[in-house]
N, C-alpha and C positions, 0 to 999 in steps of 0.2 A: 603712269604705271605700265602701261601697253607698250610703248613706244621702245625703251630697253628689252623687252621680254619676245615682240614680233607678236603672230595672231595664235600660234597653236601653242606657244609655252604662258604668252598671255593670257586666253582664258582659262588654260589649265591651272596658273596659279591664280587669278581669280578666287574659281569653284573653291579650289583643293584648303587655300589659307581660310577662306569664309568657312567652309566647312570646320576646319580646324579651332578656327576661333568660335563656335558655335558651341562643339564638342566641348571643348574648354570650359565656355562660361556657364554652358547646362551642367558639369560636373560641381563647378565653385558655385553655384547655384543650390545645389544641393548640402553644403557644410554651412549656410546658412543655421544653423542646430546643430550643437555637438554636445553630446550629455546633458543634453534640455535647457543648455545655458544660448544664449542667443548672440550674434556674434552681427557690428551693424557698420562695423570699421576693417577692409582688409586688415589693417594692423596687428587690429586687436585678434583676429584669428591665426594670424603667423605666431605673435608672442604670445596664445595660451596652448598653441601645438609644439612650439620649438624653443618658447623658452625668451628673454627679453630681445637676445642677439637679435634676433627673426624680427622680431618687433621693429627695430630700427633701422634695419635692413629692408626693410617693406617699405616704412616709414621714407626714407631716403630715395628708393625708387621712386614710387608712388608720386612724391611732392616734386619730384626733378623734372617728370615726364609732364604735371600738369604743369608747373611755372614754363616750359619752352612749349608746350602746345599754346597757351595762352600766347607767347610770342608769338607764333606761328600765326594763331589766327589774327592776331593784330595787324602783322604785314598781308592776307588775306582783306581783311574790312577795308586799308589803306589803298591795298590794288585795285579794288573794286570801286573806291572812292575814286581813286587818279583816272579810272578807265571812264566814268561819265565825267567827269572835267574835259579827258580828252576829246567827248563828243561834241563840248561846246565851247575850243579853242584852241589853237595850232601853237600854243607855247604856255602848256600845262604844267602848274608850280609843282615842285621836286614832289619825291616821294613819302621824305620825311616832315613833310607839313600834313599829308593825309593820314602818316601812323599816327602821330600827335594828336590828329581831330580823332580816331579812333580809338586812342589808347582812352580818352577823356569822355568819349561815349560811354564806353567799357566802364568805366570809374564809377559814371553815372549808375548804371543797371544794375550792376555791382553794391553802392551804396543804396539803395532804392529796395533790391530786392537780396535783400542780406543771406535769407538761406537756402537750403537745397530742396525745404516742403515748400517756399514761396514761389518756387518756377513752375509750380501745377496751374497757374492763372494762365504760365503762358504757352502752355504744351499746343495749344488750338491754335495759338499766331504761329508757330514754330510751324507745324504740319503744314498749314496754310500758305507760309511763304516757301517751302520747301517743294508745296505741288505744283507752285505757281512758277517755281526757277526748273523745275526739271521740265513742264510743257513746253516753256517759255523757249528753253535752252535745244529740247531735240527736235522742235518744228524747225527753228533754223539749220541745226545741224543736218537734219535731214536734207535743207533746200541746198543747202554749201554741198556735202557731200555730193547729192545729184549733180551738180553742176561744173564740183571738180572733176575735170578729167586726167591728171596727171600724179594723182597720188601714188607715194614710194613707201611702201610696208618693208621692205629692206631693215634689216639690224647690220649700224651701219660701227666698224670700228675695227682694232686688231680682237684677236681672241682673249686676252687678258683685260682688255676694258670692257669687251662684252662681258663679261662672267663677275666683272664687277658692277656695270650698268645694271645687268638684271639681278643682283641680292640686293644691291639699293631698291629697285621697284620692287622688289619682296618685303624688304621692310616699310616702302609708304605704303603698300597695301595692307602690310598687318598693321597699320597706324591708324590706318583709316574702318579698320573693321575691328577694335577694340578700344577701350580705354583705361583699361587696371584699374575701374570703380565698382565694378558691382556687388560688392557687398553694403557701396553706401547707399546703389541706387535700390537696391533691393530692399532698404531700412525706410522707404518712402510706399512700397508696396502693401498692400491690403492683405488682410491673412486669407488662406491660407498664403503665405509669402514663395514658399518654394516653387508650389504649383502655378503662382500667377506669373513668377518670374520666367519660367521655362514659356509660359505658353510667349510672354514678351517678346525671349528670346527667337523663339520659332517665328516668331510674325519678322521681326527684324533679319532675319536670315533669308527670309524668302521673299518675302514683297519688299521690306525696305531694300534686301539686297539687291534684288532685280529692277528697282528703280535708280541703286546709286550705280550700279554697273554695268546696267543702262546709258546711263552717261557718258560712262568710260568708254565702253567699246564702242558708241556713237562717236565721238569727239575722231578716236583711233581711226574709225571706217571714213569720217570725213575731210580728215587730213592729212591721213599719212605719219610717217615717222616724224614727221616736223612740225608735230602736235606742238603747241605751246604748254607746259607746265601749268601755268593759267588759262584755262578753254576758252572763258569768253575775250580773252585777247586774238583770238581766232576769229568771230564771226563777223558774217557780213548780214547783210540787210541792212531795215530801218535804222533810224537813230534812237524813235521811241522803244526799239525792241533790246537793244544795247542798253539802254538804261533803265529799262525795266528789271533783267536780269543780272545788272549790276547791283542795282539797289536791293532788290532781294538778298542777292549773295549775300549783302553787308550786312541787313536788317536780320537776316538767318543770323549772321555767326555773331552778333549781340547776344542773342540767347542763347545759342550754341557753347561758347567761351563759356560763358558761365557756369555751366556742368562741369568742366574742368577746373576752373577756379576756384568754384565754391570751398571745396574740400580745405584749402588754404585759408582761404578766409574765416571759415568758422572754426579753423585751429586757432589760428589769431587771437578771433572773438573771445572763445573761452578764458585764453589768458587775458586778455587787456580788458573787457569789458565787467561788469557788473552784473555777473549770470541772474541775481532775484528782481533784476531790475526790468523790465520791458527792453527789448529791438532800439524800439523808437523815444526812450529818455533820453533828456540834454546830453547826462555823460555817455551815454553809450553812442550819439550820433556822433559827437567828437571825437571819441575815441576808434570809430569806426571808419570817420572823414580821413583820419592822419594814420589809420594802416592800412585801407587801401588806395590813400595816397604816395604810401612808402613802394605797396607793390606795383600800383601801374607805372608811377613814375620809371622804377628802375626797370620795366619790360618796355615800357616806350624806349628807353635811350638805347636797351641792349638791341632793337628791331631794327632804329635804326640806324645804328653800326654795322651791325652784321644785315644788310637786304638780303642775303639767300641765308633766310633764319629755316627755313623747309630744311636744311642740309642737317641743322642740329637736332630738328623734331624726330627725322629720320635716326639719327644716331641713338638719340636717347630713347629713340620708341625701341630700336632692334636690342639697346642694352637692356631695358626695363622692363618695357611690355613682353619679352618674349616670355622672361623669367617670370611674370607677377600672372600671363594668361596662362600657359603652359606648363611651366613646368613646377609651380608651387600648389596647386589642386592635385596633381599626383603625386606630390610630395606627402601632402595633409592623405591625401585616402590611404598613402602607405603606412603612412605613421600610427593612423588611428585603428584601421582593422589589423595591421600586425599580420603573425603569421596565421590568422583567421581567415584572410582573403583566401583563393583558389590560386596557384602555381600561375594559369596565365593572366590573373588578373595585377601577379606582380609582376611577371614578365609586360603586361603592356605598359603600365606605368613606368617600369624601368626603361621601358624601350620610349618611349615621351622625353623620359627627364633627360636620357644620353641625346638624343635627335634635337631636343631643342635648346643643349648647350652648343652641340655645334652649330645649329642654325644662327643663334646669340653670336657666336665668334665669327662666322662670315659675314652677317649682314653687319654688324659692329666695323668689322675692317672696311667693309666696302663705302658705309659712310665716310669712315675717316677718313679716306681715299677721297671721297667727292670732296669734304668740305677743302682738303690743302686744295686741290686743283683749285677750287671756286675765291681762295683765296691769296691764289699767284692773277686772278683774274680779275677781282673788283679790290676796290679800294674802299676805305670807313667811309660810311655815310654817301655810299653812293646810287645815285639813280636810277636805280634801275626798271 
């Protein structure tokens, strides 16, 4: 995310997007209650403000951005897998044997812990591996950095690739600082719901932020422009320190995928399964075996075809996420106070929904951009 952007427009978008995605989800946060009916599905709150359209248009985003983020992290869990192989043998089986062992992890956690209240067992492993890869991750970066003496912070390209290099690092960074759910996650929250959710959000903007971007600008300060997209394909030291933070990486985005998944999967459930019936009856285990056997299978084979599946997360987050964080919360507060709001309270919503269509249209193009290049350059199922 650095690397395209250089160090002064880098952390400025940083701050500025985190900020923004903050803004956003403490607004949509708040429409959680609309005329004392309660609202526990983005969907369902675009299609009782705008009508069914809205509804499937939510709908369609929403499920696009989590099925190719689930890719995404699959080829994540796979690289992290190949990179402790690589620690212990100089002729490391392809990459598509470790999406495979992963998509089939995923299957597993997936089948096991079916819904979105059953991840509160695992919110304590999640934190735990997450403190453990970020110590793990900037003691070394710290020792590389020291040691490097020849890093190039240079933004390196003509002027038309730069302006497109950095809306691409604009949109993995709003990829990575939202996720178009929070009205499901905030349907897992204790009353009062609005106020627990905002303080969530406050904690995650400040300390979670300052720890994941931490990272960022660690990795940037220790390598240079010629950061790896994957960091710990970067470090040096031990062997046991390499695989330590590999396997976290992997053992994080087990539970991690899942927050994104879920949402799919319990669409599924509802139709195929036997709603009076229990989780864990015969027919609902089987029926639940062979639909999210349907989805991992087809995200295994799509990862790996496509190994730079990051290019499509990227796309699909600047077409989806921008519209589902941005600019549909100032849609919903225009729609519902009317001409009740204050002159600049329309004016700043208005000035949101116009700034983040065109945000939507550059970072949109600039991905498509990446993925043709990335696609004159690798071939299906390639090793990357």
């Amino acid at each position: 995310m650095m690397a395209p952007l250089g160090w002064g427009w880098g952390v400025a978008c940083l701050l500025l997007v985190g900020a923004a995605a903050w803004y956003a989800n403490w607004l949509l946060a708040g429409l959680h209650f609309i005329d004392g009916q309660r609202f526990i599905r983005y969907r369902d709150l675009m299609g009782f403000v705008f009508g069914r359209k809205m509804y499937y248009i939510t709908y369609f985003l929403q499920f696009t951005t989590l099925l190719l983020c689930n890719m995404g992290f699959i080829l994540l869990g796979a690289r992290a897998l190949k990179a402790i192989n690589v620690e212990f043998t100089h002729s490391p089986a392809r990459l598509q044997w470790f999406i495979t062992a992963t998509g089939i992890v995923y299957f597993a956690f997936a089948y096991f812990v079916p819904t979105i209240s059953a991840m509160r067992n695992w919110l304590a492993t999640s934190a735990a591996l997450t403190l453990a890869y970020d110590v793990a991750l900037l003691a070394i970066l710290i020792r590389d950095g020291k040691s490097n003496k020849q890093k190039d912070y240079n933004v390196h390209g003509s002027p038309a690739e730069n302006v497109f290099n950095a809306l691409g690092a604009v949109a993995a960074i709003l990829v990575c600082n939202t996720s178009g759910l929070l009205p499901e996650i905030q349907s897992t929250v204790r009353e009062p719901a609005v106020r627990g959710m905002r303080r969530a959000l406050l904690l995650q903007y400040t300390a979670g932020a300052a720890a994941y971007y931490g990272v960022s600008v660690a990795g940037y300060w220790a390598y240079g422009s010629s950061v790896s997209e994957y960091l710990p394909n970067e470090l040096g030291g031990p062997r046991w320190a390499a695989v330590l933070i590999n396997a976290t990486a992997f053992l994080q985005s087990v539970v991690s995928q899942h927050l994104f998944a879920v949402p799919i999967h319990e669409a599924m459930d509802t139709r195929l399964q036997r709603l009076e019936e229990g989780m864990f009856s015969r027919y609902n285990l089987t029926r639940r075996f062979f639909a999210r056997g349907l989805i991992f299978g087809f995200n295994i084979f799509v990862t790996a075809l496509f190994p730079f599946m990051g290019d499509f997360v990227n796309l699909f987050g600047s077409f989806a996420l921008v519209p589902l964080t941005f600019m549909f919360p100032s849609m919903v507060v225009l729609k519902i106070e009317g001409k009740s709001s204050g002159r600049w309270s329309r004016l700043w919503h208005w000035g949101v929904i116009v700034f983040s269509s065109v945000l939507c249209v550059a970072t949109t193009a600039a991905a498509v951009r990446l993925i043709f290049n990335n696609a004159r350059i690798y071939h299906f199922f390639a090793d990357m």
